[in-house]
C-alpha atoms as an extended CHARMM CRD file, in Angstrom:
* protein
*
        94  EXT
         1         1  UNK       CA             18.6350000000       77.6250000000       17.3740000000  PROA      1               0.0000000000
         2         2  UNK       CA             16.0870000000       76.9480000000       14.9090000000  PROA      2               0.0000000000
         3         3  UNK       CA             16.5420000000       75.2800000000       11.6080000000  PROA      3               0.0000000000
         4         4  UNK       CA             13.8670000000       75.3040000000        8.5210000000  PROA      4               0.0000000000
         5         5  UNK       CA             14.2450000000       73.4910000000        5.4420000000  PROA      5               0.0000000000
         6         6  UNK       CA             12.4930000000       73.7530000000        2.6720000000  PROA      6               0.0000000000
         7         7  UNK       CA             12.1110000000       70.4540000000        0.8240000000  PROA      7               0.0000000000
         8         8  UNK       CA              9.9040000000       69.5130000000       -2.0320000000  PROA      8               0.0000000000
         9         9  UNK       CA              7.0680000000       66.9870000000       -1.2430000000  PROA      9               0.0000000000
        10        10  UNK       CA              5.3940000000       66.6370000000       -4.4210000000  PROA      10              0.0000000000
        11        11  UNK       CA              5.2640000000       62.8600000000       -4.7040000000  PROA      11              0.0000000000
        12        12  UNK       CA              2.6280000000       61.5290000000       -7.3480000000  PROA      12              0.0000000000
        13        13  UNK       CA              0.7990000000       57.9000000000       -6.9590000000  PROA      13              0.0000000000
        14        14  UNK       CA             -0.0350000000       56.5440000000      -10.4080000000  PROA      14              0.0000000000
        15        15  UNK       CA             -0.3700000000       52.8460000000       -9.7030000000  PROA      15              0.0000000000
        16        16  UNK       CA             -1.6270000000       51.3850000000       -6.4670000000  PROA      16              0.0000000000
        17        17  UNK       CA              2.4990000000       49.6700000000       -6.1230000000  PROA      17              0.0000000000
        18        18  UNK       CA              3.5160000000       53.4610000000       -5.4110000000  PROA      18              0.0000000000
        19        19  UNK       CA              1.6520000000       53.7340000000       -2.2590000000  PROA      19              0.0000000000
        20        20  UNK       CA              4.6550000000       51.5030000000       -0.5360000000  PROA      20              0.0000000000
        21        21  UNK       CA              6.8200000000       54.4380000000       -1.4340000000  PROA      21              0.0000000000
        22        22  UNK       CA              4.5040000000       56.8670000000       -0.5280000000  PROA      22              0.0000000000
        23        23  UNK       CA              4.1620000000       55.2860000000        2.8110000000  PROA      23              0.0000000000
        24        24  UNK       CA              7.6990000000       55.2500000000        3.5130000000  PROA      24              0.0000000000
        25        25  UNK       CA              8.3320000000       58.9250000000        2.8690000000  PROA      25              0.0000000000
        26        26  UNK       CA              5.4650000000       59.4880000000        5.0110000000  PROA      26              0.0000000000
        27        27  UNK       CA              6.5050000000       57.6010000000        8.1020000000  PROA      27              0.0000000000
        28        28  UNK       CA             10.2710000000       59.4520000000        7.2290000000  PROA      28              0.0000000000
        29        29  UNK       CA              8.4990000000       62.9740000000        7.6110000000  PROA      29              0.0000000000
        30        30  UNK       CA              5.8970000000       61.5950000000       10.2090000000  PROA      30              0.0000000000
        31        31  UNK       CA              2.8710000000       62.8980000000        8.5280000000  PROA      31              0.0000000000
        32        32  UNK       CA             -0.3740000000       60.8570000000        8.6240000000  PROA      32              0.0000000000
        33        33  UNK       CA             -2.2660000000       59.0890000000        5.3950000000  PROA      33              0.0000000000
        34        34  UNK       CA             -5.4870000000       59.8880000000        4.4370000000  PROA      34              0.0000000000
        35        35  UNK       CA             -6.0710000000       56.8340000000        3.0210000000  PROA      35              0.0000000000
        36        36  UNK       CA             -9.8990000000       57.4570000000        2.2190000000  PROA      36              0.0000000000
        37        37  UNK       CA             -9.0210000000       60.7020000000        0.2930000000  PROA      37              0.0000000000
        38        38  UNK       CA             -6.0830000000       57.8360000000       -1.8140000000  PROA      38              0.0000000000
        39        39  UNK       CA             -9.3150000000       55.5780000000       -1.6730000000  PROA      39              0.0000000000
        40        40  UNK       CA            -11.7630000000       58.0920000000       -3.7140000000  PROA      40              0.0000000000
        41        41  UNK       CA             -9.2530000000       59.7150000000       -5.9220000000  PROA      41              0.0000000000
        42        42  UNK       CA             -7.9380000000       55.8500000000       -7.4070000000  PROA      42              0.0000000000
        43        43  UNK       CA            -11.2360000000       54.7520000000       -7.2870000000  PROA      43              0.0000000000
        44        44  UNK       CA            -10.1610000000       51.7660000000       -5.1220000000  PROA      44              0.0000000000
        45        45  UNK       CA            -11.7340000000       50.5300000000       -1.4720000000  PROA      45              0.0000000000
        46        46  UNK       CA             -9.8210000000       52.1410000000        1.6260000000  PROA      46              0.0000000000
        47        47  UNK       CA             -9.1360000000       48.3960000000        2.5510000000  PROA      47              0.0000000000
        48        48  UNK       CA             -7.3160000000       48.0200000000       -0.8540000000  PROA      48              0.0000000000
        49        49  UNK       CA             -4.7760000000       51.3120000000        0.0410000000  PROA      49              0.0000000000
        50        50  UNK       CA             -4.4730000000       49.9410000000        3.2070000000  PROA      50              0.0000000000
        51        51  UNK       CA             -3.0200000000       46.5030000000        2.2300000000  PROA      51              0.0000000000
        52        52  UNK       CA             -0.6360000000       47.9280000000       -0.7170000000  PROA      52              0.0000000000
        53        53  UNK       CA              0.4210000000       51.0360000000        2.1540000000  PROA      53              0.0000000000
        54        54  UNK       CA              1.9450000000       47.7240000000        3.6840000000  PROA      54              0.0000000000
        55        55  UNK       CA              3.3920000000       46.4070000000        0.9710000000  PROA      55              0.0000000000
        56        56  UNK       CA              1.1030000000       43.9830000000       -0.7190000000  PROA      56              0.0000000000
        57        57  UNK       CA              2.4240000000       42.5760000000       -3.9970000000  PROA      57              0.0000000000
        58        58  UNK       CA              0.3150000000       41.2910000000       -6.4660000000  PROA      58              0.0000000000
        59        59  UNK       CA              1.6330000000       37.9440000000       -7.8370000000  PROA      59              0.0000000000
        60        60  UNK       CA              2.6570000000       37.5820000000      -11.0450000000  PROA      60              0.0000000000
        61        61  UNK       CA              1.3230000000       34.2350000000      -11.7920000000  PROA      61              0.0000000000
        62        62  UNK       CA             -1.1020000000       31.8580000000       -9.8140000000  PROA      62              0.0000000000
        63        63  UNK       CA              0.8060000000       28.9800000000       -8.2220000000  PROA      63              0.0000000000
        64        64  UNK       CA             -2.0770000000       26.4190000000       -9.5360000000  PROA      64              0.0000000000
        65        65  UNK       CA             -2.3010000000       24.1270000000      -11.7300000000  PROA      65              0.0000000000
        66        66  UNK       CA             -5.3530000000       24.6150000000      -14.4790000000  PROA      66              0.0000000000
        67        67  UNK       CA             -8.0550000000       21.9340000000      -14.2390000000  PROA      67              0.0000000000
        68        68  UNK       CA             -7.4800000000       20.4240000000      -17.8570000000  PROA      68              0.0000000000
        69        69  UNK       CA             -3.8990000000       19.6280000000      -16.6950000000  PROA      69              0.0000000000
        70        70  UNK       CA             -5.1250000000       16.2470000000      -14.9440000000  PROA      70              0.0000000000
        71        71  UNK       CA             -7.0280000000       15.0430000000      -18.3770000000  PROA      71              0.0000000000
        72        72  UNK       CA             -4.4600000000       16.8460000000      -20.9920000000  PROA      72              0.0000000000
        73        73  UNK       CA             -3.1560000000       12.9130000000      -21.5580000000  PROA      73              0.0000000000
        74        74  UNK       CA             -6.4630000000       12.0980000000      -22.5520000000  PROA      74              0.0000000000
        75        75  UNK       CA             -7.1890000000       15.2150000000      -24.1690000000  PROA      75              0.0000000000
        76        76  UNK       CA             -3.9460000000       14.5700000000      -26.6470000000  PROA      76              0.0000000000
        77        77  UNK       CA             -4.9460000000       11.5720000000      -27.3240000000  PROA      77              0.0000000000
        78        78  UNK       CA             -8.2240000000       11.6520000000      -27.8870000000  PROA      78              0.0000000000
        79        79  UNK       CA             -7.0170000000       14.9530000000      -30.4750000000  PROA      79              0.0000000000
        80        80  UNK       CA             -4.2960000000       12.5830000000      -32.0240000000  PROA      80              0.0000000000
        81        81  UNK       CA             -7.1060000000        9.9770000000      -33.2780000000  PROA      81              0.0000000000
        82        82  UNK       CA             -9.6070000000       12.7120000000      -34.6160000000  PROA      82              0.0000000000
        83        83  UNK       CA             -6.9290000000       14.0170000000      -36.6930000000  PROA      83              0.0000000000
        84        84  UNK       CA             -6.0560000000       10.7200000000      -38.1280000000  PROA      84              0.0000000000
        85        85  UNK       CA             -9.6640000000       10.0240000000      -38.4910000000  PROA      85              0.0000000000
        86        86  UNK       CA             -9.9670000000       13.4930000000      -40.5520000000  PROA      86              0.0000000000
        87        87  UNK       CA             -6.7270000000       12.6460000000      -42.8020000000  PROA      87              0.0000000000
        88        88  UNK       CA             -8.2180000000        9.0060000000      -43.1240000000  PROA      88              0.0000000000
        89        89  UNK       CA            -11.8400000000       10.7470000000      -44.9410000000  PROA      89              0.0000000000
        90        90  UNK       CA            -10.6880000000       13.3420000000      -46.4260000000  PROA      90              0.0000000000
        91        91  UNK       CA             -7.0420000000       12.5950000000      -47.4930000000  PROA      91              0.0000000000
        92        92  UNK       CA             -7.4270000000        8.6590000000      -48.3610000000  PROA      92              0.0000000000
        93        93  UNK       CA            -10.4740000000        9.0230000000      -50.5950000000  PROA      93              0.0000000000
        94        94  UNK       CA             -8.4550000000       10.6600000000      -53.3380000000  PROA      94              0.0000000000
């Protein structure tokens, strides 16, 4: 017996989070990657196909906190006293 089916690949990668789904229909139809051809035509590294083939998620946000976070008491304050020192001139002299 001997069975052919003819089913539509075409299967277009615009962003770099398609590859996942790219990958998965591959493995489904056991075909190889040619992840250097992906490489050159998104103008990314092979390395960089390679980790989003497997499902690499870019975060959304980074999980740290910003450097001014430890001084933003001091910040506010020292803000809070220029301001009054501003209305003070400019304000009281009329």
């Amino acid at each position: 017996m001997q069975i052919q089916l003819n089913v539509d690949t075409t299967f277009e990668v615009n962003e770099l989070t398609d590859l996942q789904k790219f990958n998965d229909m591959m493995e489904t139809m056991n075909m190889k990657i040619n992840k250097s051809q992906i490489a050159r035509e998104m103008g990314v590294d092979r390395r960089t196909v390679n980790k989003y083939l497997n499902g690499y998620r870019k975060p959304d946000r980074r999980n740290r906190e910003s450097v001014v976070d430890a001084y933003y008491p001091i910040i506010r304050a020292l803000l809070y006293f220029a301001i009054q020192m501003w209305f003070l001139r400019n304000v009281g002299e009329r």
